[in-house]
N, C-alpha and C positions, 0 to 999 in steps of 0.2 A: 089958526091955533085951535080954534073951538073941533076944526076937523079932525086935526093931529089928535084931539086928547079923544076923539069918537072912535079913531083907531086903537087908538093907545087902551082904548076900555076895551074894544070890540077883542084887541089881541088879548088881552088878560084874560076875558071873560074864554076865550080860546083855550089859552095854556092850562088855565085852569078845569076846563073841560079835558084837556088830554090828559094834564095829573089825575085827572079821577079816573079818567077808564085807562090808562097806564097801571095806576092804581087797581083797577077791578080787576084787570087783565092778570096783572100781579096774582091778587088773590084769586083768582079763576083758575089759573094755572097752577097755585100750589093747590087747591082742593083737587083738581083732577089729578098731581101727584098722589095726593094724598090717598087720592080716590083707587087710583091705579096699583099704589103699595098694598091696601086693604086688598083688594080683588086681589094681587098675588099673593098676598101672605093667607087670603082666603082657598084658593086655589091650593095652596101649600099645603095647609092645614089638611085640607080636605084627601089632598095626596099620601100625606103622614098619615092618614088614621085611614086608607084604603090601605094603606101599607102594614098598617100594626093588624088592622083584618086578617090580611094576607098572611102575615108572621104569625098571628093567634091559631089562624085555620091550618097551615103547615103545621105548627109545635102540636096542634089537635091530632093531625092525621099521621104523624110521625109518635107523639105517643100510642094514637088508637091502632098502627103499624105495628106499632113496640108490643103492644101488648096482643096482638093478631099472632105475630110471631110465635111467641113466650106459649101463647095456645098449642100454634102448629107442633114445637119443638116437643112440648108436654105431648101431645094426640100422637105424634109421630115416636117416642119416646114408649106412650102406654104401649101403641100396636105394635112396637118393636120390644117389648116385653112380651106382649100376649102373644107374640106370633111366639118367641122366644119358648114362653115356655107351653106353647100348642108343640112346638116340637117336640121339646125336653119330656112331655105328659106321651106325647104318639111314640116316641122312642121306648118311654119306660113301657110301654104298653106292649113294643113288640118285640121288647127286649125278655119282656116278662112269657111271650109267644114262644120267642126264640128257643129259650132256656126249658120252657114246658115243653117243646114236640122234641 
């Protein structure tokens, strides 16, 4: 009898050992869940805001396009006046030629 109940401890004292690291195992596993959702939601984040970069610097370089443009259109616009009226000014000039000989 005295043997049975040295068993009968000896198991308890067991089960009770495996409850605990069943146990620990438990919570070991959800903190590496835990652990694991952080790193991806950290990763995530990190993705989002290389991405709102990305967006910021496009919407930069598409306005500072925009307004590159809006330059060009003006430059391209004056010199197509000035040539405009370098002719209209050469013409009157040798119109004025013309009419004199």
């Amino acid at each position: 009898m005295a043997f049975y109940k040295g068993l009968s401890e000896k198991s308890k004292i067991k089960t009770s050992e495996a409850r605990s690291m069943a146990f620990y195992k438990a919570l070991s596993e959800k903190s590496k869940i835990k652990t694991s959702k952080a790193r991806s939601m950290a990763f995530y984040k990190a993705l989002n805001e290389k991405s709102k970069i990305k967006t910021s610097e496009a919407r930069s370089m598409a306005f500072y396009k925009g307004l590159s443009e809006k330059s060009k259109i003006k430059t391209s616009e004056a010199r197509s006046t000035a040539f405009y009226k370098g002719l209209s000014e050469k013409s009157k000039v040798h119109g004025d030629d013309f009419k004199n000989r």
